[in-house]
KOLVONU-449629 format. One line per 4 residues: their letters; for each residue x, y, z of N, C-alpha, C, O, CB. Coordinates in pm, whole numbers. Each point is the difference from the previous one (the first is absolute). Last residue first. Glycine has a CB too. Example, Ala and Ser with C-alpha at 12.3 -4.5 7.8 and 13.67 -1.06 7.14 Angstrom:
REM KOLVONU-449629
sa) 1285 -225 708 82 119 6 -77 109 73 51 111 17 67 -174 -232; -89 -509 208 -89 119 0 90 120 0 104 -2 66 -293 -115 59
This chain:
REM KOLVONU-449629
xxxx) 6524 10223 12623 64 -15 174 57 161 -7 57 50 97 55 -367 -53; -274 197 -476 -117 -83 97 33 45 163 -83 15 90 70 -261 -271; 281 300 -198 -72 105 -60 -148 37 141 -74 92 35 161 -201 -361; 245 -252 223 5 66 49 -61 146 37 28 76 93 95 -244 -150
xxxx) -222 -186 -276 -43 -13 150 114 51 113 5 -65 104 -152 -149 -189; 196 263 -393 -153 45 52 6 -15 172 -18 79 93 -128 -186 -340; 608 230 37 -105 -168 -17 -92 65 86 13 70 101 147 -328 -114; 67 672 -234 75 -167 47 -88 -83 23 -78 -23 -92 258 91 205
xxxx) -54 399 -435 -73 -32 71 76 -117 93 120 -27 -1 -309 120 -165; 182 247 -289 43 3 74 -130 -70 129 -117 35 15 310 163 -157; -188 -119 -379 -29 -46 100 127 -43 85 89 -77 -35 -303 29 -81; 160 347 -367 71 -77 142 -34 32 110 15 105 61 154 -125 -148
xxxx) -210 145 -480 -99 -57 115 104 -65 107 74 -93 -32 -298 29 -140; 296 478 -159 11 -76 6 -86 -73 95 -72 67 75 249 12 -175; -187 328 -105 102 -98 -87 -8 -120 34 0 -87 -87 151 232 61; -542 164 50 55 9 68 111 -105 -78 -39 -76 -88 -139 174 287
xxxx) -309 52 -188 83 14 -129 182 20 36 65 88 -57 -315 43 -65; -188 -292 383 65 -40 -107 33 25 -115 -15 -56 -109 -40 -28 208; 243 78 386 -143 81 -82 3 -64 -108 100 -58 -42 -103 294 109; 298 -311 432 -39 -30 -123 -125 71 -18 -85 36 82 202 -247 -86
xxxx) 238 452 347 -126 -83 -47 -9 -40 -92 37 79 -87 -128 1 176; 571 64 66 -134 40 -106 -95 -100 42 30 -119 -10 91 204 -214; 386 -152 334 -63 29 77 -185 67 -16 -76 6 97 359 -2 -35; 136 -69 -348 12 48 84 -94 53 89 -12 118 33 164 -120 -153
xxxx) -152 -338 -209 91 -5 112 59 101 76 91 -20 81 -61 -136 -190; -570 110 -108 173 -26 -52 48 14 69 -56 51 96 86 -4 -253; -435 -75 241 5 11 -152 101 37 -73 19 29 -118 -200 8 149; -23 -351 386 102 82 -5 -68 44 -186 -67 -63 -80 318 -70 304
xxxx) -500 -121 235 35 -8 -130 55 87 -65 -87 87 -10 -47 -198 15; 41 -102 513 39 81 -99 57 -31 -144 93 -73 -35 -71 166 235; -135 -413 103 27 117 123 -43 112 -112 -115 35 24 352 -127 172; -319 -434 -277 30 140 -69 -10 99 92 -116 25 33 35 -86 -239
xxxx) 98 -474 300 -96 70 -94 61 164 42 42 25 113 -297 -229 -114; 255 -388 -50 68 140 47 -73 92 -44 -80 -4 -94 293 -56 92; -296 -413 -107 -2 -2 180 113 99 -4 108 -31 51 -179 -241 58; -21 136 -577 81 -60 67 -4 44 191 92 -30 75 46 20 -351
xxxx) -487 145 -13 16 -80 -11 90 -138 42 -30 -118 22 -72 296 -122; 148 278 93 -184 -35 33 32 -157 47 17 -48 112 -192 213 -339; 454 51 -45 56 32 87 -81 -16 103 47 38 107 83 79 -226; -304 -171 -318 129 -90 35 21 34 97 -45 -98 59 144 64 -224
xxxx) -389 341 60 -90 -150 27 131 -100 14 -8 -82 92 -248 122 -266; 389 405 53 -103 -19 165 -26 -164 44 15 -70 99 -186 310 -166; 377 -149 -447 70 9 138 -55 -6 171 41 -69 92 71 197 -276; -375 -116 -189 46 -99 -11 106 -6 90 1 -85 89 -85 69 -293
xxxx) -100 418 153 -124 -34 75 73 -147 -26 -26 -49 110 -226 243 -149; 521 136 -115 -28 -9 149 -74 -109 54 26 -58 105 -19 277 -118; 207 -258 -504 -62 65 83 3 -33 150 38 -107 47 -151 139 -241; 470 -210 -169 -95 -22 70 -90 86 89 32 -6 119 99 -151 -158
xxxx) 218 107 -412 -78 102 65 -125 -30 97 -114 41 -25 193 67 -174; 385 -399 0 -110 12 -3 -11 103 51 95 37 68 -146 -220 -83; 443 9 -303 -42 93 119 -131 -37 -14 -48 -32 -108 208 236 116; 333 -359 -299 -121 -5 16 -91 43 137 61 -42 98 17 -116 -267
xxxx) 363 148 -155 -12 22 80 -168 18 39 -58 102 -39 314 -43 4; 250 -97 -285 -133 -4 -17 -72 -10 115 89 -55 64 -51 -28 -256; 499 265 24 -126 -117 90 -131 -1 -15 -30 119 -12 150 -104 175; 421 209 -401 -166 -1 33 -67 -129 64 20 -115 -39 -36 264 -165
xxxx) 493 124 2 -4 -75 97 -136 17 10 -30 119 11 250 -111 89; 84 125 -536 -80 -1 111 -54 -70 112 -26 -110 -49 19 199 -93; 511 153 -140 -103 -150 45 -123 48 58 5 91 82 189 -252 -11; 154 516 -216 -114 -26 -73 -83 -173 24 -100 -45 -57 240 244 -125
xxxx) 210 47 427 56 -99 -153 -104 -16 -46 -8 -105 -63 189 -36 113; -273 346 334 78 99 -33 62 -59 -142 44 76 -87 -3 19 350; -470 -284 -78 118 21 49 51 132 -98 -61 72 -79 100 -345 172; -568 139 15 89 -1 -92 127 82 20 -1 123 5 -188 -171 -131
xxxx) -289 -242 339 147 98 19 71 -10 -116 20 -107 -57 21 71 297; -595 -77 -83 117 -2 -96 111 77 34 -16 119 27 -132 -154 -189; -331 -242 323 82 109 44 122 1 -75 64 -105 6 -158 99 211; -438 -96 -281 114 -71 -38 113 109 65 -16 120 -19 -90 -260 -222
xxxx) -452 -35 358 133 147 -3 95 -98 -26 9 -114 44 -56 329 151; -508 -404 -107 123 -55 -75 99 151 -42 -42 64 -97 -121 -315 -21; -295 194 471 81 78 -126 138 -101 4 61 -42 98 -155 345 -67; -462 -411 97 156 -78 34 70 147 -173 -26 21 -119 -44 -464 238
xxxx) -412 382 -21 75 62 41 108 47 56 28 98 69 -162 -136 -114; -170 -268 -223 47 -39 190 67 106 61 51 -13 112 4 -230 -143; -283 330 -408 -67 -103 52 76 -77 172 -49 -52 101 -26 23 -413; 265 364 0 -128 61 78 -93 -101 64 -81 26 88 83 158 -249
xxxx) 541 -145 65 -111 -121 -57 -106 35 78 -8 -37 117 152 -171 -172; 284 521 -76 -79 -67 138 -123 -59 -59 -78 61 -74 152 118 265; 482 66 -318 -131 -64 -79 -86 -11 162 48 23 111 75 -205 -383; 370 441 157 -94 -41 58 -122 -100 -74 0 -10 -122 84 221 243
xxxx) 512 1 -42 -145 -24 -123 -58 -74 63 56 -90 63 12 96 -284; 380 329 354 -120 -124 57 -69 -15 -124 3 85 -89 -59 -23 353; 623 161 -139 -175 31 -64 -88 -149 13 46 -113 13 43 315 -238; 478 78 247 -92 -127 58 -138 51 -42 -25 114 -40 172 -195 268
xxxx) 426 155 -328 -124 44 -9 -111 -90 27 7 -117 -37 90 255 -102; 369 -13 342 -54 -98 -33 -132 55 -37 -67 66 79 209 -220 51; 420 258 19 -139 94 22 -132 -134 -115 56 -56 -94 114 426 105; 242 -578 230 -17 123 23 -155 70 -35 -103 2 67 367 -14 -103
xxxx) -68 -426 174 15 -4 -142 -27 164 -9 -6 4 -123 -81 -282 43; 122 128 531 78 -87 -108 -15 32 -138 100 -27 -67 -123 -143 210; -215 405 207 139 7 73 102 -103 -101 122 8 2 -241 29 283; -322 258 -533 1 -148 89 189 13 105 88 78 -36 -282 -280 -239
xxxx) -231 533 78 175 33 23 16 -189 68 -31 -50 108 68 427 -4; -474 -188 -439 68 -63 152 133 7 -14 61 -16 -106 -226 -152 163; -314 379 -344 180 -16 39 4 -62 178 -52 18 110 151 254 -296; -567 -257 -137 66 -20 96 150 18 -60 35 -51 -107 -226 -95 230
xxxx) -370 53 -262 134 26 -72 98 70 156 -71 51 87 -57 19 -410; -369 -165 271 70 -45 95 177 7 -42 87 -40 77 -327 -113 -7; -157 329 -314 -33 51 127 129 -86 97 33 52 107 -345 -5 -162; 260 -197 -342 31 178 -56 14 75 105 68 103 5 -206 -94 -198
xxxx) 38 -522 121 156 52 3 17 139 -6 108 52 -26 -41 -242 -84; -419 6 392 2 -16 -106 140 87 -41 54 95 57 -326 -153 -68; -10 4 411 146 -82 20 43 -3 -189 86 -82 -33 -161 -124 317; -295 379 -4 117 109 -15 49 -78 -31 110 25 50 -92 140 73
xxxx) -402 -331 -60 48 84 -119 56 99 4 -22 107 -56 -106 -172 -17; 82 -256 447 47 -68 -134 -14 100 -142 64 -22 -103 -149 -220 223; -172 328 289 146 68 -18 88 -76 -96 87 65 -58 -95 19 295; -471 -46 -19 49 -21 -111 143 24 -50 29 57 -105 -242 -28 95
xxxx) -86 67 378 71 99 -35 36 -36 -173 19 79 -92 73 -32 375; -359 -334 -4 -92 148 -46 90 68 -38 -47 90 -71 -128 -65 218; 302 -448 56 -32 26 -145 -5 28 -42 37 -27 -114 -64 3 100; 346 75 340 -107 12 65 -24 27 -179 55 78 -78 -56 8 406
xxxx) 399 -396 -64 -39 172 -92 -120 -34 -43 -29 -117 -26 254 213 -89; 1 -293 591 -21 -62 -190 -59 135 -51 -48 95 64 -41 -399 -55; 344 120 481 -73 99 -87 -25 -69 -151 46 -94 -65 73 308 205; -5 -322 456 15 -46 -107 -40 115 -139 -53 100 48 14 -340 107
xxxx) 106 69 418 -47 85 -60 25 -28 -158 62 -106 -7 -40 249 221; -100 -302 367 18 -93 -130 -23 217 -84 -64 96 43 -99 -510 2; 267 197 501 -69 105 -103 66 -77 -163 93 -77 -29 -89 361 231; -63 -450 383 77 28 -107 -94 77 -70 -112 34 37 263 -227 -39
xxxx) -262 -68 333 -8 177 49 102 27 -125 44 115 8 -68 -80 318; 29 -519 -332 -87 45 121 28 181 10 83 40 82 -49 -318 72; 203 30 -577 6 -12 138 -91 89 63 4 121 -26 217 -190 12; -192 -118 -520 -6 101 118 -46 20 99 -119 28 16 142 26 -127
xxxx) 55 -398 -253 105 61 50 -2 101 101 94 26 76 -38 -83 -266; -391 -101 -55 10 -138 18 125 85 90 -35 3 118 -72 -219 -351; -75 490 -47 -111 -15 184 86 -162 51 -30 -51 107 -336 166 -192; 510 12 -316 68 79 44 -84 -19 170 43 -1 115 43 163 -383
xxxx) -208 -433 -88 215 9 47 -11 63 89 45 -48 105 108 71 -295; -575 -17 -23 -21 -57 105 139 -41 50 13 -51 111 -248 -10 -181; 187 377 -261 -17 26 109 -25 -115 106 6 30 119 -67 167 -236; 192 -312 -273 106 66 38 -80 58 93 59 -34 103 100 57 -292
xxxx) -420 -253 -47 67 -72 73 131 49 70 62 -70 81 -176 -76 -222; -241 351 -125 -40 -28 145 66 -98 100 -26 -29 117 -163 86 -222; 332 84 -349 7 92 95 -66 6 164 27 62 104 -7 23 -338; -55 -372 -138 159 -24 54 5 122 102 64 0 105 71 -108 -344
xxxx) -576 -2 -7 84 -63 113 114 -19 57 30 -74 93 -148 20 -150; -60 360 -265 -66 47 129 69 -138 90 60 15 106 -331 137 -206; 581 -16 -260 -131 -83 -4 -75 29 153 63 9 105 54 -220 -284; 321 372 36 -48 24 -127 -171 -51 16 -90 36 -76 361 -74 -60
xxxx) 222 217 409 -95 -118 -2 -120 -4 -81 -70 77 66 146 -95 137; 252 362 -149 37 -114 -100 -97 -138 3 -17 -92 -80 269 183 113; -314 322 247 -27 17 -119 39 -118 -113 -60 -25 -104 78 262 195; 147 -128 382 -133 -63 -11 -37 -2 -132 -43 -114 -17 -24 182 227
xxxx) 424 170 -152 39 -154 -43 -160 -59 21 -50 -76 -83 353 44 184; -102 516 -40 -164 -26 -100 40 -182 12 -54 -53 -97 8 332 -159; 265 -45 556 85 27 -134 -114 -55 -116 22 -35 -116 265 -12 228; -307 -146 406 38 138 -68 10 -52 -115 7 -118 -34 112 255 193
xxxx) -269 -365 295 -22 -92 -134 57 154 -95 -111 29 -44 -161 -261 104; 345 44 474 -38 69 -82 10 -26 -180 70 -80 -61 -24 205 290; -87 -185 398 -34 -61 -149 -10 64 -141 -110 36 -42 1 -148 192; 233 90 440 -17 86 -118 13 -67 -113 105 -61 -21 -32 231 129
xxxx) -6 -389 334 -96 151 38 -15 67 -102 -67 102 22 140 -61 180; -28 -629 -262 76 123 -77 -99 141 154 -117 -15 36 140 -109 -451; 104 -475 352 -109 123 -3 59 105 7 120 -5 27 -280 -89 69; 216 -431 -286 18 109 141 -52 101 -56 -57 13 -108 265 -69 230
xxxx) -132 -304 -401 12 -90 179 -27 122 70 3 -8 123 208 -198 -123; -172 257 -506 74 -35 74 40 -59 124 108 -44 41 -128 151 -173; -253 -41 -342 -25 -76 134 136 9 77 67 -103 -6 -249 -72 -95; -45 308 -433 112 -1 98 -35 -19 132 -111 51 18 218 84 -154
xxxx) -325 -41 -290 -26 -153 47 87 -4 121 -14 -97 74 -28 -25 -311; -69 482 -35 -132 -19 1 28 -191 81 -82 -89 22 -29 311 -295; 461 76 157 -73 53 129 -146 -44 -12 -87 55 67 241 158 -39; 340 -420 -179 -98 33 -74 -106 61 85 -29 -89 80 94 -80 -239
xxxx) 485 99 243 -118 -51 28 -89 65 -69 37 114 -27 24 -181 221; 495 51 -24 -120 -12 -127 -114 -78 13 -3 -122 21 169 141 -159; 109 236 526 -73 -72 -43 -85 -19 -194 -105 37 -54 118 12 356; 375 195 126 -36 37 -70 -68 -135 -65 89 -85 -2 65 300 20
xxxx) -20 103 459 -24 -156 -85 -90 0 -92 -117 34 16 158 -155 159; 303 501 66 -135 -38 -107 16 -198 -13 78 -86 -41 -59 390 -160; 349 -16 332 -16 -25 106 -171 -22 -17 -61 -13 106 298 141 3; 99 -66 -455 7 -127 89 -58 15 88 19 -101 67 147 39 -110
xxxx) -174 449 -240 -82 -147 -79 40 -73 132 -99 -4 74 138 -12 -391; 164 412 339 -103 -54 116 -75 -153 -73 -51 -98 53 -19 399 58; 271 35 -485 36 22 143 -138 -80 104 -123 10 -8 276 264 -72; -173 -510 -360 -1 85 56 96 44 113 55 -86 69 -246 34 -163
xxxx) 136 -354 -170 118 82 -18 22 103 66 112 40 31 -120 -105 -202; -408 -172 110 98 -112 98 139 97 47 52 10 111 -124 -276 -273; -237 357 -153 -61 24 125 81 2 121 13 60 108 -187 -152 -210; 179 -54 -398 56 145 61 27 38 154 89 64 58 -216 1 -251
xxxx) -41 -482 22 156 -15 -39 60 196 55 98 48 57 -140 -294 -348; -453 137 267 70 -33 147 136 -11 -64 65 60 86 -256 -205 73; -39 242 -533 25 107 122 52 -52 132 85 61 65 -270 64 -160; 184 -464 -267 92 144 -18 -50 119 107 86 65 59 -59 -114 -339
xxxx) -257 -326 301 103 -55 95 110 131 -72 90 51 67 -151 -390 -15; -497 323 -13 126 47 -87 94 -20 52 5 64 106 -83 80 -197; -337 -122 395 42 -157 -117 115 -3 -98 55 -107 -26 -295 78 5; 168 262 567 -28 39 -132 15 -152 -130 68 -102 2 40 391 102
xxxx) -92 -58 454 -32 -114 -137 -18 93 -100 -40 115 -18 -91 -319 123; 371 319 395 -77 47 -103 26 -165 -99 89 -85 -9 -47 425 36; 0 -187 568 -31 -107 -105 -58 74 -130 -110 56 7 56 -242 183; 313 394 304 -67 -22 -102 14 -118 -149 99 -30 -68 -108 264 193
xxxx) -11 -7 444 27 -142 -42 -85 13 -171 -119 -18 -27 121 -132 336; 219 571 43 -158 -101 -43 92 -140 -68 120 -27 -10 -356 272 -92; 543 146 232 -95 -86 112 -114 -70 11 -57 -50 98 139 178 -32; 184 -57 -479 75 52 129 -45 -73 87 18 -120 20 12 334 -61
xxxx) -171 -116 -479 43 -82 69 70 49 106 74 95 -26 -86 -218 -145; -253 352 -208 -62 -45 139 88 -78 77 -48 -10 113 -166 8 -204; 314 65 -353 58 150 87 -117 -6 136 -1 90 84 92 108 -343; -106 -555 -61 175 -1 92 4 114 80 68 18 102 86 -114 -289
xxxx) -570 28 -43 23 -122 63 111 55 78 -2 21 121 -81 -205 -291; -7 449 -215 -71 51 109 49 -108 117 69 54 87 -288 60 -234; 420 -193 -268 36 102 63 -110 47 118 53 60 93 84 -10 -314; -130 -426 -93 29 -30 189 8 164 88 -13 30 118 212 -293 -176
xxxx) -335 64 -447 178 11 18 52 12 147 113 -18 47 -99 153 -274; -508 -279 144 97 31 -86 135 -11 -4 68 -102 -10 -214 202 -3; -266 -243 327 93 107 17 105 70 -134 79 92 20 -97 -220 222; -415 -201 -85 -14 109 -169 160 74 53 18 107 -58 -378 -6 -12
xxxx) 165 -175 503 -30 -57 -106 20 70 -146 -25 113 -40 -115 -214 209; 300 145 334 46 90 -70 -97 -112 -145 89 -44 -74 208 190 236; -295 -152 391 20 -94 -92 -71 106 -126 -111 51 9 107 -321 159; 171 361 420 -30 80 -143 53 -155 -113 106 -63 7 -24 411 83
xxxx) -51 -281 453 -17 -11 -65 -87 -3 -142 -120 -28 -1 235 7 188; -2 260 212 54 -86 14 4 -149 -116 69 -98 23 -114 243 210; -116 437 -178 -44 -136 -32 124 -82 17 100 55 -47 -287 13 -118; 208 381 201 -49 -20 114 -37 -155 4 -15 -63 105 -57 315 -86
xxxx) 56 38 -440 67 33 138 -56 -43 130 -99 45 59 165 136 -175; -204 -216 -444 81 -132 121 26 64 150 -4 -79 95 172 -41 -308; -372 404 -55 -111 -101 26 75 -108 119 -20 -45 113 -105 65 -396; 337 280 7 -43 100 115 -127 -124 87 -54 7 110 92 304 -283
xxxx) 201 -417 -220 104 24 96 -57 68 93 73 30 94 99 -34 -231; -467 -60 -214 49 -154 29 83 53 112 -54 -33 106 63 -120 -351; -85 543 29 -121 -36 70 34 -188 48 -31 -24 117 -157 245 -292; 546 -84 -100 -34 114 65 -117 -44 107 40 -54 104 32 208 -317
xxxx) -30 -379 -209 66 -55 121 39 95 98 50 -68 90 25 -99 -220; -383 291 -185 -34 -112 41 107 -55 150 -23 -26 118 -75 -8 -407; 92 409 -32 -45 5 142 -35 -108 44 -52 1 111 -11 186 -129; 540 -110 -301 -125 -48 22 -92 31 132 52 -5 111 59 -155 -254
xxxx) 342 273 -151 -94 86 62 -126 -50 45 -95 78 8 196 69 -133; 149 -454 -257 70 134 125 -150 48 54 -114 -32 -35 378 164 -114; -201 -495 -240 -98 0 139 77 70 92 29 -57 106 -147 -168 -128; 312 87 -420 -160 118 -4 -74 -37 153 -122 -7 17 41 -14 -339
xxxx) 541 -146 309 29 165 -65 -172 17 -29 -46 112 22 348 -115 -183; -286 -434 372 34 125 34 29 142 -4 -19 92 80 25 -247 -62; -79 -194 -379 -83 5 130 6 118 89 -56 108 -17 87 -334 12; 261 48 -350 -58 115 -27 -142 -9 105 -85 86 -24 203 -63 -251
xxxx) 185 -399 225 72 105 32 -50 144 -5 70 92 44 77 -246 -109; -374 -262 -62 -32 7 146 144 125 35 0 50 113 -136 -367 -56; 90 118 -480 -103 158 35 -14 23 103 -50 107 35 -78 -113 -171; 471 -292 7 15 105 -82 -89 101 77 29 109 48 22 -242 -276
xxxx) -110 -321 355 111 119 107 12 122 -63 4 102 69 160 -270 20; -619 -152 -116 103 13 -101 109 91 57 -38 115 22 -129 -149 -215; -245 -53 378 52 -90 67 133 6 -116 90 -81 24 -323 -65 120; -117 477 -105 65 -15 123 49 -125 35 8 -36 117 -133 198 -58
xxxx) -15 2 -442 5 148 44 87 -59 125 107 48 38 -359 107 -129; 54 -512 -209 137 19 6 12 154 53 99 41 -61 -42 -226 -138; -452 -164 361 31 178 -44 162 13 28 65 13 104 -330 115 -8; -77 -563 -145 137 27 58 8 103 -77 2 -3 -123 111 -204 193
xx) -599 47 -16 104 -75 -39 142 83 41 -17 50 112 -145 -164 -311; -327 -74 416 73 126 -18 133 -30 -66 76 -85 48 -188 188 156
C-alpha cells in the first residue's frame, strides 16, 4: 500500500476535517461507546471521534499518517487518547479493547483480499470477551465512484485558513480488480493547486462474511447505514456490526 499524500502531506491533511462535518458515523460510534470502558479507535485519522470518547473509557486510536496523529495529538482532550502510529493490518498492542472500531470508509484502503483479512484478524485480535467490533465500506452495487467526476463533485469550501476554496475529484477504476484510482484537487484562493492521488477497494458482503468467518467473529447485524438501516442491496453501505463467535456460544 503506498503513501496517500491526502493524509500524510500537512497542506491536505488541513482540509480533512473541513470535509468530514456532520458525520453518522461518529454519531452511531458515540452511542455504541456508552458505557464501554474501553474503546480502540482504528484508522483514527485526525482523532476527532477517538478524543471526543475520552473520560471514563480508556481510549486507544491508530492510525499510520504521523500528519494526522500530529493533529490528533493537538486536539481538545487529544491528551487524554493514546495515540499510536500503526498500520491496522499489523498492529499488536498487548490488549484488548469492549469496542472496536474501523469508520470513515478506511476499510477500503486495504486494496487486496489479503490485507483485508488481515485487518480483520487486528481487530478480533483486540476484542475483549463480550465486546463488539463495527466497521463500513461502500457497497459496490451503488457504484458510487461515478459521482466523483469533476462535474458531479465540484465543491466550495470555506476553509478556516485559506478561505473560500474550490475543490473537485477525478476518477478512473481498473475493471479488472476493481481498484478505483480518485484524484482529490484544491484550488486556493492564489490560484495554487493542492491534489493527492488515492486509491480504494469495493469489497462485497459475501468476501467480507467469509473474513469475519474466518477471523472467529461473527455478525450480530448488518447495517445499511449509520443510521441504523438494514443492509439491502441497494443500500450505501455495508456494516457489520458484531463480536467473537464464541460468545455467541455462552
Amino acid at each position: 500500500m503506498q503513501e496517500d499524500r491526502l493524509y500524510s502531506d500537512p497542506a491536505l491533511v488541513d482540509f480533512y476535517d473541513v470535509e468530514s462535518t456532520g458525520r453518522a458515523d461518529f454519531d452511531h460510534c458515540r452511542q455504541l461507546a456508552r458505557g464501554r470502558r474501553s474503546v480502540l479507535d482504528l484508522g483514527c485519522g485526525t482523532g476527532e471521534l477517538a478524543a471526543s470518547l475520552s473520560g471514563a473509557a480508556e481510549i486507544f486510536g491508530v492510525d499510520p499518517a504521523g500528519a494526522m496523529l500530529d493533529v490528533a495529538r493537538r486536539r481538545l482532550r487529544g491528551d487524554a487518547v493514546t495515540w499510536v502510529e500503526g498500520d491496522a493490518r499489523s498492529v499488536r498492542l498487548g490488549r484488548q479493547f469492549e469496542l472496536v472500531l474501523l469508520t470513515g470508509h478506511a476499510f477500503q484502503v486495504f486494496l487486496t483480499a489479503d490485507d483485508r483479512r488481515a485487518v480483520i484478524q487486528t481487530i478480533a485480535a483486540h476484542l475483549a470477551p463480550g465486546g463488539h467490533f463495527v466497521f463500513d465500506t461502500r457497497n459496490p452495487a451503488r457504484e458510487e465512484w461515478r459521482e466523483w467526476t469533476p462535474e458531479r463533485s465540484r465543491r466550495t469550501i470555506e476553509h478556516p485558513i485559506h478561505g473560500l476554496v474550490t475543490a473537485w475529484n477525478g476518477v478512473e477504476r481498473d475493471p479488472a480488480t476493481g481498484i478505483v484510482t480518485y484524484r482529490t484537487l484544491y484550488r486556493l484562493p492564489d490560484g495554487v493547486v493542492l491534489f493527492a492521488d488515492s486509491q480504494i477497494a469495493f469489497p462485497d458482503r459475501e468476501e467480507i462474511a467469509q473474513a469475519i468467518e474466518g477471523a472467529g467473529l461473527a455478525v450480530e447485524r448488518w447495517m445499511g447505514d449509520w443510521n441504523g438501516g438494514d443492509w439491502g442491496l441497494e443500500t450505501l453501505e455495508i456494516i457489520p456490526f458484531g463480536k467473537r463467535a464464541r460468545d455467541t456460544l455462552t
